[in-house]
Phi, psi and omega in degrees: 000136184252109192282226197253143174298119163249126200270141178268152008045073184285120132323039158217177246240298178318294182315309191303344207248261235256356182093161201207143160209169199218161198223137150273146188260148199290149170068281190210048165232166159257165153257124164234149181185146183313124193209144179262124169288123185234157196245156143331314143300348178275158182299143194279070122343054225300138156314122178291011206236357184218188326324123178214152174287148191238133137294150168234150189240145161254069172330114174210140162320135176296143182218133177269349178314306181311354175287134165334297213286344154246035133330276203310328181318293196314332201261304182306307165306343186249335151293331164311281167337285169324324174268011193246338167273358177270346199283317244214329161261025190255018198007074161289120187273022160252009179341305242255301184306332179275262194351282181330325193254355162272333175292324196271353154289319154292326155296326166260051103302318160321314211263316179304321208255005158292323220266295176292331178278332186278339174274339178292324186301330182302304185311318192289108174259041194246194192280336168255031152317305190288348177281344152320278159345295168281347155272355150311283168322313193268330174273011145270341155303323186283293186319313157342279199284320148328315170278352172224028150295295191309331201275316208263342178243357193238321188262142181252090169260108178309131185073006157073024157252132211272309255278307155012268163270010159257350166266351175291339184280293199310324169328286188326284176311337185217095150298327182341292217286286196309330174269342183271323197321305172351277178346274198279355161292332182269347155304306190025042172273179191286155147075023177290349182279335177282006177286125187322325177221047169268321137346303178273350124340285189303296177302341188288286207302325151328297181289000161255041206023048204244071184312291168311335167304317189286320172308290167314351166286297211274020197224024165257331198310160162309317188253026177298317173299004187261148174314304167300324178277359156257002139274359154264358172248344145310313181305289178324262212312318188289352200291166173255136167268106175282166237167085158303335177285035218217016197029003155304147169256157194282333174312287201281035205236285153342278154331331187263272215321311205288328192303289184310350205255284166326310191273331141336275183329311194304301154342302173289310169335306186275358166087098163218031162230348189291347159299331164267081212299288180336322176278306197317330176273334179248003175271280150003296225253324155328301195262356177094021192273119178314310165290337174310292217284336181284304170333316172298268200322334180271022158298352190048041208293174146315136177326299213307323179291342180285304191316333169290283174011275194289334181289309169308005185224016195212316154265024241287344203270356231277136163268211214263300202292005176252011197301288152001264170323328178293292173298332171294311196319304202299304175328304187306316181300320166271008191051050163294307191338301178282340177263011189297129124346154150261040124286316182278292209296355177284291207293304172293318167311308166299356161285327179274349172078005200245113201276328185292322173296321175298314202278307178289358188264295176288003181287295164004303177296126196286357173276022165083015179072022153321288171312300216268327176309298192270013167270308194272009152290306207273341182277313172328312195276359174250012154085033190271350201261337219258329162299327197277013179278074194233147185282003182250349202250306204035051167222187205215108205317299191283351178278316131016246184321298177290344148312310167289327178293331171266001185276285215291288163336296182306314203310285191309308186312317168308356181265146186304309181257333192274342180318315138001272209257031125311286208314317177345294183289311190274354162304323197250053174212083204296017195221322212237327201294307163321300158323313209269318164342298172291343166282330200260322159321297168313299216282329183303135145335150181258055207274293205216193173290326194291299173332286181302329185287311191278015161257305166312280245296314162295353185264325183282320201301329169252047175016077166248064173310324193276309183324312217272281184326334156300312152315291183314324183294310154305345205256313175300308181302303138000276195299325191287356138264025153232014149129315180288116175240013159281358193266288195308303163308330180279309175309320183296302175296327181296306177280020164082353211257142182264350175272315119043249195280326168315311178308306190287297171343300206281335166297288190303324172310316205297317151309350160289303192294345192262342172231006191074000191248154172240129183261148211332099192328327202282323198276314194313336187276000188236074140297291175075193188293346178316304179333322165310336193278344187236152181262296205311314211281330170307281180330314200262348175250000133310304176305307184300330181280317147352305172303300213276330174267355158313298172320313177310335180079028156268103186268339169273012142293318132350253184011290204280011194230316178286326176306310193282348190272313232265308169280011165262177203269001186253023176271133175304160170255017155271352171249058176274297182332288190300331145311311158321303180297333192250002154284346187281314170345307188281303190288317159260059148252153216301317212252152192276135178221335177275093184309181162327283212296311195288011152283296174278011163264336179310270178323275230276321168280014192256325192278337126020286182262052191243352170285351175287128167355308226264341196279329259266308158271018176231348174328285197330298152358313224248322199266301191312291210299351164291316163327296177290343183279303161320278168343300199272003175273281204304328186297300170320329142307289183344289174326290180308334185255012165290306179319309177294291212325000000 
């Protein structure tokens, strides 16, 4: 449904002067910020707009789902939601019945966070008491009409008579009469008829078929001993009552009534109320009598509370599908019509049985699409939706249904804490969610590690490597432009990636050679098999074990570990020089660790690399101490093979 177009207003002077454009910023917001429109045609120019301060503004939908105080709605509805598809893959052949008790579940979900917004509006003495207000009114309209979706597409009434529950709805919603009625019963003082609003008691509790009340009420008056009124709690007591559980067939049911009906009437026939006006009006109202009931209307009750009224006392057996027709008569009668509501008109369309019309009526409704998600999630799974399948309609009951859920879904993602049961929603949208998961995952802020740990765990859980691999990689890049870089390499191995983890490798060397220091040493010693996904990251967990038995003063270990980086294909070729360099130590140490031959493999690789810059003041260097190292390996073999001799 397409509402009224609403204008933004930027406060600024630039934008106002150069134009404006806008970008989206992730899941749900724009940057709008001041921009000169340039064409392809237009001239190379200096800007008439600058030097100037340029601001970005951020534009984002209000969403009132995002107040604290309805947290709990959100968190709560989304364990419902959850229990009604694990409800529905359990293939339960009583399915419906569990539907009915996840729906009246949802109502006291409803009801707890009317119940928490009316104490807080009590409390709140600041401005935002009035935005309190309005959210009341809109979650007792969603509660309203929930409740009388569930009575009329979800709870299944044998024999399709509604009238029951529908004054049990009027009930609810309009308590007055019941609380006062409490009220003057528990006084049960003389002369209780003087009470301002007893009368409109008695009567309210009628037009909501709360008969015995009304008997008990009227048998607090002063005058209940008197002939009309024990011929009206006679009446009253004698009315026939429909009962689907009752073993009545709705024929004989009728058959009582129109009988009771008669002998009523006959009663009023004879003046035998007339002395009484207030009864004389509720006897009357008894019996369908028309003008009584036009009387009755400047109580200003609602159509709908009017419309159970007359139907308990005039239609009683009246079924669902005859709901409709009924309700335009009852509009007409009170000349509700001009003045309707988008409550009223939600509520006859659900009278009217007209599902497309409700579901485009409560798309309306200012709470963010809560309401239209999770009601047209509960009627699709009671198969109520399975109608909206028409070649004039082109619409498809479960695409329906993932559109709002993917709406809804997206809605929450955008949120600092709420993505979690964002995801929740967009899991169980079997066409589109997987995708749209992946567009919106990539896209959360990195706020903090913990954040980033609980976006992989969701990303693993729905197998998403390239997501996982993505993080990591921003999470790397990150720490290595804050300095860490034991950080950045350990985010570098979580992602798998091996070109990747060379690069973050290729830091720490490149920070060895400029400074000389290996930077942490504790993660290079825990490597493990990792060290496989990358020949870079191999090379740099080699230098280190190098390092580490120098320091130990195993120098021929040391040696043979430097020998083999000299004779393998993964040393960079910006770290030769420093290899080449760190043989002249080893090569002038006092006890000889460089055999012969790893000497002239030393030398071949040195004259190999003796054209790099870095090398260009240390060959000469690398050839003496080679030399000499040479001299005492062979004189020391010599010996040694005399010796075997």
């Amino acid at each position: 449904m397409e509402g009224a177009l609403k204008t933004f207003t930027i406060p600024n002077e630039l934008c106002r002067r150069a134009g404006v454009i806008g970008t989206w910023l992730p899941i749900n917001e724009i940057g709008i910020f001041p921009s000169q429109p340039v064409k392809t045609s237009s001239s190379d120019t200096v800007s008439p707009y600058g030097p100037s301060d340029a601001s970005v503004y951020n534009v984002r939908q209000q969403v009132i789902l995002f107040e604290p105080i309805l947290r709990k709605l959100l968190n709560e509805a989304n364990g419902t939601f959850l229990s009604v598809q694990e409800l529905m893959a359990s293939n339960l052949p009583d399915y419906k019945s569990e539907l009915l008790k996840l729906s009246r579940q949802y109502r006291s979900i409803i009801r707890a966070c009317l119940e928490n917004l009316q104490d807080e509006a009590v409390c709140d003495k600041t401005n935002y008491k009035e935005e309190l207000q309005n959210y009341i009114t809109i979650f007792y309209s969603v509660e309203c009409i929930w409740h009388l979706c569930e009575i009329l597409f979800v709870e299944n009434i044998p024999g399709g008579v509604v009238l029951p529950h529908l004054l049990e709805w009027v009930r609810f919603h309009f308590p007055k009469y019941e609380r006062n009625a409490a009220t003057l019963l528990r006084e049960d003082t003389i002369g209780i008829e003087l009470q301002p609003y007893y009368w409109e008691t008695v009567i309210g509790s009628l037009m909501q078929g709360r008969i015995e009340l009304v008997q008990a009420l009227l048998q607090l008056h002063s005058s209940a001993d008197g002939k009309p009124f024990q011929l009206a709690i006679q009446a009253l007591r004698e009315m026939p009552l429909y009962n689907i559980y009752g073993g009545v067939s709705i024929s004989e049911f009728n058959l009582k009534w129109k009988h009771w009906v008669s002998d009523t009437q006959s009663t009023i026939d004879a003046k035998m109320f007339t002395s009484e006006r207030y009864l004389n009006l509720i006897m009357r109202l008894s019996v369908g009598e028309e003008t009584a009931w036009n009387d009755v209307q400047a109580q200003r009750e609602p159509w709908y509370a009017f419309l159970a009224a007359s139907l308990f006392f005039r239609e009683p057996t009246v079924k669902a599908f005859e709901l409709g027709q009924l309700a335009r008569q009852c509009i007409a009668r009170v000349k509700g019509g001009v003045h309707m509501r988008h409550l009223d008109h939600v509520l006859l369309a659900a009278m009217e049985l007209d599902l497309i019309q409700v579901i485009k009526e409560i798309q309306q409704m200012s709470e963010n699409g809560w309401f239209v998600s999770h009601l047209t999630d509960l009627l699709y799974h009671c198969g109520r939706l399975e109608a909206l399948q028409s070649d004039d309609t082109n619409l498809m009951g479960g695409r329906l249904r993932e559109c709002f859920l993917l709406d809804y879904g997206t809605l929450l993602m955008g949120h600092n804490s709420l993505w979690q049961v964002g995801l929740n929603y967009l899991d169980h949208c079997p066409t589109e969610g997987l995708s749209t998961i992946k567009l919106l995952l990539a896209r959360l802020p990195l706020k903090s590690e913990a954040r980033t740990h609980k976006i992989i765990r969701e990303a693993h859980k729905r197998d998403m490597p390239q997501i996982i691999q993505s993080i990591c990689k921003v999470q790397a890049m990150n720490s290595a432009r804050n300095g860490r870089m034991g950080n950045a390499l350990t985010w570098a191995l979580k992602s798998q990636d091996g070109a990747f983890t060379s690069l973050m490798a290729d830091k720490f060397l490149l920070h060895y050679k400029g400074s000389g220091i290996l930077l942490n040493e504790d993660l290079l010693d825990n490597l493990g098999s990792s060290v496989l996904i990358s020949d870079r990251l191999i090379f740099l967990g080699k230098y280190f074990e190098f390092h580490k038995e120098y320091r130990l003063k195993n120098y021929k270990e040391a040696a043979n570990i430097l020998i083999s980086l000299l004779a393998s294909k993964l040393t960079p070729k910006y770290f030769w020089d420093t290899l080449l360099c760190d043989a002249i130590d080893l090569l002038e140490n006092n006890v000889m660790v460089i055999s012969s031959t790893y000497t002239f493999e030393l030398l071949r690789y040195l004259e190999e690399k003796c054209d790099l810059p870095e090398l260009k003041d240390k060959v000469g260097l690398i050839r003496l101490g080679a030399a000499r190292n040479l001299s005492r390996a062979l004189l020391y073999e010599i010996q040694y093979d005399k010796k075997d001799a």
